[in-house]
C-alpha positions as CSV (number, residue, x, y, z in Angstrom):
1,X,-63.1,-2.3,16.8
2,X,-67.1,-3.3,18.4
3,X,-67.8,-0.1,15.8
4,X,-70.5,-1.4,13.2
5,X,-69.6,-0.1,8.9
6,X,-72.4,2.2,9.1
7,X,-71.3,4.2,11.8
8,X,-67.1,3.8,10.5
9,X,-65.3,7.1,10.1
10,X,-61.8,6.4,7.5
11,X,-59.4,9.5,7.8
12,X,-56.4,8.6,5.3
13,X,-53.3,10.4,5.6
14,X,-50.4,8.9,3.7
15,X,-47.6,10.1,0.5
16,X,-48.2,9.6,-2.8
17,X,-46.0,6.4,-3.9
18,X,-45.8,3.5,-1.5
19,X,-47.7,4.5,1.6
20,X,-48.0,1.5,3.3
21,X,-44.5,0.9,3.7
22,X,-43.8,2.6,6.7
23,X,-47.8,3.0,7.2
24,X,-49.2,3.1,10.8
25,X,-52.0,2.3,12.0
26,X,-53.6,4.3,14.4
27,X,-57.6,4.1,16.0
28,X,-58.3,7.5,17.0
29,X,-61.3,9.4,18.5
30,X,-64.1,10.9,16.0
31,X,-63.0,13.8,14.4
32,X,-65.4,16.7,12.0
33,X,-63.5,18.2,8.9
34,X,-63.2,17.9,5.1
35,X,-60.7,14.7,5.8
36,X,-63.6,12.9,7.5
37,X,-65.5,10.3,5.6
38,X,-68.9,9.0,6.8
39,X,-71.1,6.2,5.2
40,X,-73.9,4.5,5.6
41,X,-73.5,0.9,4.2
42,X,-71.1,-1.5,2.9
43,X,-72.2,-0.3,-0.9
44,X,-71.1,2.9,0.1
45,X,-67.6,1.4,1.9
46,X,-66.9,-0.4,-1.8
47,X,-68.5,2.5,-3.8
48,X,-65.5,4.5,-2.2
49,X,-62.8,2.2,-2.6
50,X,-63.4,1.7,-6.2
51,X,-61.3,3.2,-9.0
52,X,-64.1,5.5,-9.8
53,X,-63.9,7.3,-6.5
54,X,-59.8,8.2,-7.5
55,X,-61.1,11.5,-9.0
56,X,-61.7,12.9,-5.7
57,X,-58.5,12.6,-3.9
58,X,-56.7,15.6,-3.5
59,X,-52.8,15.7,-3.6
60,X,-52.0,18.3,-0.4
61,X,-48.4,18.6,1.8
62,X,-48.1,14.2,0.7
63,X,-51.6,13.4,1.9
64,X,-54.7,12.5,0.1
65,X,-57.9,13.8,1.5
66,X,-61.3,12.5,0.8
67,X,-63.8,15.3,0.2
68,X,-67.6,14.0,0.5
69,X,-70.8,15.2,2.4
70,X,-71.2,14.7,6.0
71,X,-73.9,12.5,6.9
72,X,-75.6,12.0,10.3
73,X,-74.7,9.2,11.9
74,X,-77.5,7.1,13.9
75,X,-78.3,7.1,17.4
76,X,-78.7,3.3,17.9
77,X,-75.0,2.9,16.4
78,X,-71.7,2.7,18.6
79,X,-69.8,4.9,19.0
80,X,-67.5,5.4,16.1
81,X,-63.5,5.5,15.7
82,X,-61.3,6.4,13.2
83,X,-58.5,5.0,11.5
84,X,-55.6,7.0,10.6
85,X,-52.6,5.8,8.0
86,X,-49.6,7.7,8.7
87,X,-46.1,8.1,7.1
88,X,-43.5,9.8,8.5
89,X,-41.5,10.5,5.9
90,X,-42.2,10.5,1.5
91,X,-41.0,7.6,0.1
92,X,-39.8,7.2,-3.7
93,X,-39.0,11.1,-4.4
94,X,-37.8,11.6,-7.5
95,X,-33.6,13.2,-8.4
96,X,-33.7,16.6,-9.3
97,X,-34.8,18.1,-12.4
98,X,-32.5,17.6,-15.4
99,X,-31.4,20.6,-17.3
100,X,-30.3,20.3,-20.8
101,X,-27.1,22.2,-21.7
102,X,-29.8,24.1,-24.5
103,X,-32.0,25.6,-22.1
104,X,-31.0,27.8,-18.7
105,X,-31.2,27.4,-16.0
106,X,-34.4,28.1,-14.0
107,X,-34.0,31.2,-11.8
108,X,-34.2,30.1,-7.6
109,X,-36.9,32.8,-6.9
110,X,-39.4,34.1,-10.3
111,X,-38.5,37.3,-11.5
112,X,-42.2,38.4,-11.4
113,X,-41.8,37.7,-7.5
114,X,-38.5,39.7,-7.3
115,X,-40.2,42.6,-8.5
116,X,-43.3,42.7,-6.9
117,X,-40.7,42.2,-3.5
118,X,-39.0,45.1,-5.1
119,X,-42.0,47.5,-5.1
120,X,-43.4,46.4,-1.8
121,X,-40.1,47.3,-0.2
122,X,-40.0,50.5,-2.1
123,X,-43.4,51.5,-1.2
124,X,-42.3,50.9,3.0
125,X,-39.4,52.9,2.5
126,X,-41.1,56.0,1.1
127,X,-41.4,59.2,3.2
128,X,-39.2,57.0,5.8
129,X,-35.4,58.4,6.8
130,X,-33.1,55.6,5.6
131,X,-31.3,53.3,7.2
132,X,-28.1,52.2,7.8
133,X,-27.3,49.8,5.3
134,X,-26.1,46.5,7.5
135,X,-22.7,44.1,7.0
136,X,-21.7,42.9,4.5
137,X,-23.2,45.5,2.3
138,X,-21.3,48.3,4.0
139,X,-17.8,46.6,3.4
140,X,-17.8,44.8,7.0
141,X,-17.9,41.3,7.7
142,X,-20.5,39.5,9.9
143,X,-18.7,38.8,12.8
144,X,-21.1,36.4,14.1
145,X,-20.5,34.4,11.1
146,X,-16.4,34.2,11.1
147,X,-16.5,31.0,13.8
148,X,-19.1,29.6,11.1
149,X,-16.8,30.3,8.0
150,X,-13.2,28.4,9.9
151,X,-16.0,25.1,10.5
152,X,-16.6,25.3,6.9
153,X,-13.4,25.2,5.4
154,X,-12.2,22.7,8.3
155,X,-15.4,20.4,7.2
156,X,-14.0,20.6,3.6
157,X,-10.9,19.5,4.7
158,X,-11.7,17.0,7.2
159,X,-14.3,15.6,3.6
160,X,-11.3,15.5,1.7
161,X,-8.9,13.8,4.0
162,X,-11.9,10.8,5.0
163,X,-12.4,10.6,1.4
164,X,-8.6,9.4,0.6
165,X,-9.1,6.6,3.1
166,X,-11.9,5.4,2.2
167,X,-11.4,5.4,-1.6
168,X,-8.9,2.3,-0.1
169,X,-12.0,0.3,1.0
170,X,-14.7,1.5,-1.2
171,X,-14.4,0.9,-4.7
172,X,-15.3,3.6,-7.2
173,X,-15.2,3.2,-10.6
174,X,-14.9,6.1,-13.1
175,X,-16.4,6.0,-16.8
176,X,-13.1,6.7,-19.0
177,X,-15.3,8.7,-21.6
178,X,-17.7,10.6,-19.8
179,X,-17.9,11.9,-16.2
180,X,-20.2,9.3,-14.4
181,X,-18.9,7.2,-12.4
182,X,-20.5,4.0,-9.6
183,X,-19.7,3.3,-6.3
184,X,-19.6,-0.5,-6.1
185,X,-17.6,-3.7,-6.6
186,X,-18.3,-4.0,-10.2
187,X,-19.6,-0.6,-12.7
188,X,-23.3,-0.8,-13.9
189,X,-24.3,-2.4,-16.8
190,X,-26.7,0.6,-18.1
191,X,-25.7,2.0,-21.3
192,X,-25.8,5.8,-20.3
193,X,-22.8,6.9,-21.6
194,X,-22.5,10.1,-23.7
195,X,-18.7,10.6,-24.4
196,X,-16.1,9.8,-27.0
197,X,-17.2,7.1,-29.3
198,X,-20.4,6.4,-27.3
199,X,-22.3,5.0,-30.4
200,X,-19.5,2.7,-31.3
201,X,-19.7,1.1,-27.5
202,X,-23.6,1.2,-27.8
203,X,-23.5,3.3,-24.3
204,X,-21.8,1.4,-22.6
205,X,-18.9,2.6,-19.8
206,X,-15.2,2.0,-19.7
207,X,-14.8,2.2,-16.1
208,X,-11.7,2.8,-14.5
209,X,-10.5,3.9,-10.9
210,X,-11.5,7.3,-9.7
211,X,-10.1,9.7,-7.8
212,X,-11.7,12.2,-4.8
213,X,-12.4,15.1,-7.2
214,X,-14.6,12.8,-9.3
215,X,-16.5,12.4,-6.0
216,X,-16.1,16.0,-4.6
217,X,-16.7,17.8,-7.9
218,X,-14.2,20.8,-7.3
219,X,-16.2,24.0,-8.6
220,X,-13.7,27.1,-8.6
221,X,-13.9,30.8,-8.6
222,X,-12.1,33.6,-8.9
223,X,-10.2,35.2,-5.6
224,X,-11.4,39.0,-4.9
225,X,-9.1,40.9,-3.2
226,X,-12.0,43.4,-2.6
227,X,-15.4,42.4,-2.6
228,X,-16.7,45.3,-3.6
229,X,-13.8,46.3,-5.4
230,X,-14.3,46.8,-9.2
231,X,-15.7,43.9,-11.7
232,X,-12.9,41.8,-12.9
233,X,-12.4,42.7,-16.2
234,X,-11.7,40.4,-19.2
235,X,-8.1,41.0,-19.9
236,X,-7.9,40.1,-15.8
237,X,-9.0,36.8,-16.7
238,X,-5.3,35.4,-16.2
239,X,-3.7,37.9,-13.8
240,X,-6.1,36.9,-10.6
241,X,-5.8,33.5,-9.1
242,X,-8.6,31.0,-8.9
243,X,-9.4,28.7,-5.5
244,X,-12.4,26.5,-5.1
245,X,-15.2,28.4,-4.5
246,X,-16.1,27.3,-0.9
247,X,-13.0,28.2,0.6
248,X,-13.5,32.0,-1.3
249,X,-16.6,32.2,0.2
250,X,-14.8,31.2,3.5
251,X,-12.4,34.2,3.3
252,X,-15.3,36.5,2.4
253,X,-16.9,35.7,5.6
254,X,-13.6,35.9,7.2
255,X,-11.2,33.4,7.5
256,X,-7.9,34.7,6.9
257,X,-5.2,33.1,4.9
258,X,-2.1,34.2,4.2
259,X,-1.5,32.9,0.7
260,X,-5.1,35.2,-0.1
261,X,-4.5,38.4,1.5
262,X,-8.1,40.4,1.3
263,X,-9.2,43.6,2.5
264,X,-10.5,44.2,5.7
265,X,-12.4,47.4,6.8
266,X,-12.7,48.5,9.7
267,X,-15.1,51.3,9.4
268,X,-18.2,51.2,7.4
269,X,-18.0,52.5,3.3
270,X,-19.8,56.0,2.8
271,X,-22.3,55.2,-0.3
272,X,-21.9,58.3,-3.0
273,X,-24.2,56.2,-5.6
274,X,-25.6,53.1,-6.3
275,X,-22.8,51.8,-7.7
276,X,-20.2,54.5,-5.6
277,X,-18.5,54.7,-2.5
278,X,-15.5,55.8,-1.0
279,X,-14.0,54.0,2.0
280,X,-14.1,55.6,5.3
281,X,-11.2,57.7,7.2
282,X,-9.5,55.2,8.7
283,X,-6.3,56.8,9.8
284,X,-7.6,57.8,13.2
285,X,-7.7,54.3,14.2
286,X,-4.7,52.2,15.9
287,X,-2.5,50.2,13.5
288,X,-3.9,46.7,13.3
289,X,-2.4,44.1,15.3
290,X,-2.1,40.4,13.5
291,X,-4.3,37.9,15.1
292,X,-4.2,34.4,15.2
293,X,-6.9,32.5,13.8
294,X,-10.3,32.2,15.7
295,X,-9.8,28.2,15.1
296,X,-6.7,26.2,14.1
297,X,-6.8,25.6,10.2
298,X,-6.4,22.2,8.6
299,X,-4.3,20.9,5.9
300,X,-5.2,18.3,3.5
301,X,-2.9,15.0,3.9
302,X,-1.0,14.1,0.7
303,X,-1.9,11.1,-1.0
304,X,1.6,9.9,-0.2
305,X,1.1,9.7,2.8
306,X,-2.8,8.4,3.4
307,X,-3.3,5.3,5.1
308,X,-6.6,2.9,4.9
309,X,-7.9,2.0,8.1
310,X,-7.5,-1.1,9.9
311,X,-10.5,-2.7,10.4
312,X,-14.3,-2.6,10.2
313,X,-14.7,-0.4,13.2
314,X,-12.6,2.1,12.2
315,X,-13.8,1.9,8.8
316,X,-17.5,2.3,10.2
317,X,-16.2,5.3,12.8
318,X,-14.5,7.1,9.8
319,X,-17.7,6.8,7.2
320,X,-19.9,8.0,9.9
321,X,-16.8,11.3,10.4
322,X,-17.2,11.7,6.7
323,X,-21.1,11.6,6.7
324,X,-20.9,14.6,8.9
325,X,-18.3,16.6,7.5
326,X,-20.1,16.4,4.2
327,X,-23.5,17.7,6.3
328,X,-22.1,20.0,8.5
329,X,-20.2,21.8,5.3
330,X,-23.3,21.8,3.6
331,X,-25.6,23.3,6.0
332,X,-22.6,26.0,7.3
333,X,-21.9,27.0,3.6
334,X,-26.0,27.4,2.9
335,X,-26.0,30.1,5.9
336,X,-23.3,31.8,4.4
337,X,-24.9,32.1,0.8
338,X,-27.7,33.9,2.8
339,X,-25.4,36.7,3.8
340,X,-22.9,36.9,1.3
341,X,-24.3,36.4,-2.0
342,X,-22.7,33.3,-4.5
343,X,-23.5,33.9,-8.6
344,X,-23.9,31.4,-11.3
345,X,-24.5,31.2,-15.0
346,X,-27.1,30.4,-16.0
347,X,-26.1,28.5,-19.1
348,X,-23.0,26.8,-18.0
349,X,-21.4,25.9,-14.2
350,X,-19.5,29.3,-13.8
351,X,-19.9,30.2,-10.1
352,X,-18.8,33.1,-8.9
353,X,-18.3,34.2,-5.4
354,X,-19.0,38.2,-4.7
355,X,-22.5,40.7,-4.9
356,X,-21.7,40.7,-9.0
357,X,-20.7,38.5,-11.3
358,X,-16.9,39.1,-13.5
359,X,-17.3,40.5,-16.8
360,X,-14.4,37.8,-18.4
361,X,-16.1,36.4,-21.7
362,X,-15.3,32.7,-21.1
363,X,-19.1,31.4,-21.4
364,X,-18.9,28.6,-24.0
365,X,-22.4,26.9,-23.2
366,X,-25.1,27.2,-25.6
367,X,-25.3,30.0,-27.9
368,X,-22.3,31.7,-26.5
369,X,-21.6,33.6,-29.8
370,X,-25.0,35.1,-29.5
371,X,-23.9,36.8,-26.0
372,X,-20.0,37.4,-27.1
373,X,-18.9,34.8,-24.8
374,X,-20.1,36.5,-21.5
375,X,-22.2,34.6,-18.6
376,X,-25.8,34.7,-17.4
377,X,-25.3,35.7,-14.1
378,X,-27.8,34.7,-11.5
379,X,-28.3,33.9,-8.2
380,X,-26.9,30.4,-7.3
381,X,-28.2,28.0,-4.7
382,X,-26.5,25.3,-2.5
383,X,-26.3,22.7,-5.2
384,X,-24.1,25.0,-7.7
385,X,-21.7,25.8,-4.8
386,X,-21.1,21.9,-4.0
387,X,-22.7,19.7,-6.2
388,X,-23.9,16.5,-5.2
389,X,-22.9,13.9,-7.8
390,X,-25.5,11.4,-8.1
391,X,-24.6,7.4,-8.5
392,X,-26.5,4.4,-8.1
393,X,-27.7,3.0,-5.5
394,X,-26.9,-0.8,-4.5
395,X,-29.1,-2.6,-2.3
396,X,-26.7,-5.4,-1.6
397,X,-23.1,-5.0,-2.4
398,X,-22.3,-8.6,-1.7
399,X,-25.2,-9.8,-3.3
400,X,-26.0,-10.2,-7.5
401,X,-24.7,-6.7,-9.5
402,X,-27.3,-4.7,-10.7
403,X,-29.0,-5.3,-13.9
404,X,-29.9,-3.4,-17.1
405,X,-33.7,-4.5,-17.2
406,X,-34.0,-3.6,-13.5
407,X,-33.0,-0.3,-13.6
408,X,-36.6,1.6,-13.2
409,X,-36.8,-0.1,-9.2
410,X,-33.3,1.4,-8.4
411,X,-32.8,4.2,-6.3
412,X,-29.7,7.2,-6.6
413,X,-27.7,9.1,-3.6
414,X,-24.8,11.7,-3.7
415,X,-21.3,10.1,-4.5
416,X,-20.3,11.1,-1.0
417,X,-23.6,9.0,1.0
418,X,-23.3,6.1,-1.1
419,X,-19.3,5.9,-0.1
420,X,-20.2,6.1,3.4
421,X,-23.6,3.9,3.3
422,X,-21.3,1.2,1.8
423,X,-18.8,1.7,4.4
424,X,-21.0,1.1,7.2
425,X,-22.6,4.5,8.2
426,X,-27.0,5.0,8.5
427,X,-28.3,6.3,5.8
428,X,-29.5,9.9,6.7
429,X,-33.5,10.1,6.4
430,X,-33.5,13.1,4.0
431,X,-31.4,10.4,1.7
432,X,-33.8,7.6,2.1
433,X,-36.7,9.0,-0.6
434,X,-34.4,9.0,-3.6
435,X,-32.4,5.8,-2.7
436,X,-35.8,3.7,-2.6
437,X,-34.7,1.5,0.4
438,X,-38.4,0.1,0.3
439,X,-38.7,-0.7,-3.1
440,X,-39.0,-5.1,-3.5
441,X,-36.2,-5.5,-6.2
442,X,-37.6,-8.7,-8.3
443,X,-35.1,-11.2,-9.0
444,X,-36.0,-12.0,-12.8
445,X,-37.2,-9.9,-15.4
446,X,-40.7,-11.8,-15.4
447,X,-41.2,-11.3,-11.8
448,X,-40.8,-7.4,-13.0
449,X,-43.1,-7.8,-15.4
450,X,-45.7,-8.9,-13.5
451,X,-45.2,-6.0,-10.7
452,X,-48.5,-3.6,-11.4
């Protein structure tokens, strides 16, 4: 750059924690705005670059702009450039928020913002002829949506199945006392355990072999016959079966299984109340013909008969299957919750699938005698359907083990990635902020001390 310091224009555009990791470097032509910085001098170059000057950066969408005055530049100068630092992705993001069992959980849009969406759309609507209320509300399914609901349960499947085979290559240790468990040749050292005895064992884990539900937490719910049939009641606790939640929210959106017969309308509900309606005259209509499926339906293999694969290729081929299957049934089941609504409690992991929550008084989280046992039913996100159980990350899984004084440059990744990272799959990028792939590990504890 033939550009002299006085006439030097610095745009900075980087995330908050490590920005010059996968910084670029850019020169750029002059640019006006609030993210310009102008100067006169080299006083004014270290002035700005001093710990003093920190007070005006502002945080906004990961990038720090400098806010200053805009000076004039001179007419004998060059003519200036600019040089722009660029990330493309954040770096070092932290897990998600911890809840403790004492509090509940936070609600995934603010009451005070329901309402005031409440009155907005009430105020629209007034004086207006009403409309036809739209499916699934009126009792139909989305039909648009059935080819999506058969790749969900499929991908579930398919997860399930990869996950046998590569539980034969991938070593995955359980804790015998609590639920954590570690993906890795030997269990960590940290001393984060909580169960049985846990002060005796001064934290530490008893780690055994897991199993694929330790990795694929299975959440269940109750099976609805109708979904807008009556509440289940509490006596009904026993009488109505229970599948995992995903494939019930499957046969919601209209897969069909014959082991979960479920109601299937043909003709819209006629709403008497808010909470009453009567289903439509449907004797008019032809007798329904059985259909096959839309998609043929898979069937988990039994662990009898599961067999590890051969070599590295397949074993690469299959963790990159299983990487997909586990994003594909993510993404699939998160359009679904936007149609047909998914519940929670908001004090323990009750989920259930349906516009209302049951009325069975099983709630034994916090306070529970204070609400006679029933749940805090709210509305859930994607993470309460199919949680993501969080391990530690290992950088090098033929290198050292990890160690308890290095824990704070570690990184953590669903159960699920780190299985398939290990087995040879990318890592996806939206996983690469919370497994700290850029973080320098030190190889002592006094080269960590001296890290600033």
């Amino acid at each position: 750059m033939s550009a002299s310091p006085s006439s030097m224009r610095c745009w900075v555009d980087f995330n908050s924690k490590n920005y010059l990791s996968h910084g670029k470097l850019v020169c750029l032509p002059p640019r006006m705005g609030s993210s310009m910085l102008s100067y006169h001098s080299r006083a004014d170059f270290l002035k700005l670059n001093s710990l003093t000057s920190l007070s005006s950066f502002q945080h906004r969408n990961g990038k720090l702009k400098l806010q200053s005055k805009p000076i004039a530049p001179s007419r004998k100068l060059h003519q200036p450039c600019a040089l722009v630092i660029r990330c493309d992705h954040p770096q070092n993001a932290d897990l998600p928020r911890y809840h403790s069992k004492k509090e509940k959980k936070p609600f995934p849009v603010p009451i005070v913002e329901l309402r005031r969406a409440a009155r907005e759309r009430f105020k629209k609507s007034r004086g207006q002829p009403k409309k036809p209320v739209p499916p699934p509300k009126n009792g139909l399914i989305v039909k648009s949506l059935v080819p999506l609901a058969y790749d969900v349960f499929n991908e579930r499947i398919t997860l399930i199945n990869n996950l046998k085979k590569l539980l034969k290559v991938v070593k995955v240790h359980a804790c015998r006392y609590c639920n954590e468990i570690h993906v890795g040749p030997i269990g960590h050292p940290f001393k984060s355990c909580r169960g049985h005895r846990a002060s005796i064992r001064k934290g530490l884990h008893e780690w055994t072999y897991a199993t694929v539900e330790d990795v694929f937490v299975p959440v269940d719910s109750y099976h609805l016959y109708d979904r807008l049939g009556k509440r289940i009641r509490h006596d009904e606790r026993f009488s109505i079966p229970r599948l995992p939640a995903v494939v019930e929210l499957c046969i919601q959106a209209g897969v069909d299984l014959p082991e979960f017969p479920t109601k299937r309308r043909r003709k819209p509900i006629i709403r008497i109340g808010k909470s009453e309606f009567v289903d439509a005259d449907e004797s008019e209509l032809p007798d329904p013909v059985p259909e096959p499926p839309l998609k043929p339906i898979l069937t988990e293999i039994p662990d009898t008969e599961i067999i590890a694969p051969r070599d590295e290729e397949e074993t690469i081929q299959l963790s990159e299957e299983t990487l997909e299957a586990w994003e594909q049934m993510r993404r699939g089941a998160k359009k679904l919750m936007r149609m047909y609504p998914v519940r929670v409690c908001g004090y323990c992991p009750e989920v259930h699938v349906g516009p209302s929550g049951h009325k069975a008084q099983n709630c034994g989280a916090h306070k529970h005698q204070q609400r006679n046992g029933q749940h805090g039913w709210q509305s859930a996100v994607l993470d309460d359907l199919i949680p993501p159980r969080y391990v530690w990350h290992v950088p090098d899984v033929n290198g050292p083990p990890l160690q308890r004084e290095l824990r704070s440059f570690y990184g953590q990744a669903p159960a699920v990635v780190e299985i398939c990272v290990q087995a040879g799959a990318d890592v996806p990028d939206q996983y690469k902020p919370t497994m700290r792939l850029d973080i320098g590990i030190p190889t002592s504890l006094r080269e960590a001390e001296m890290v600033v």
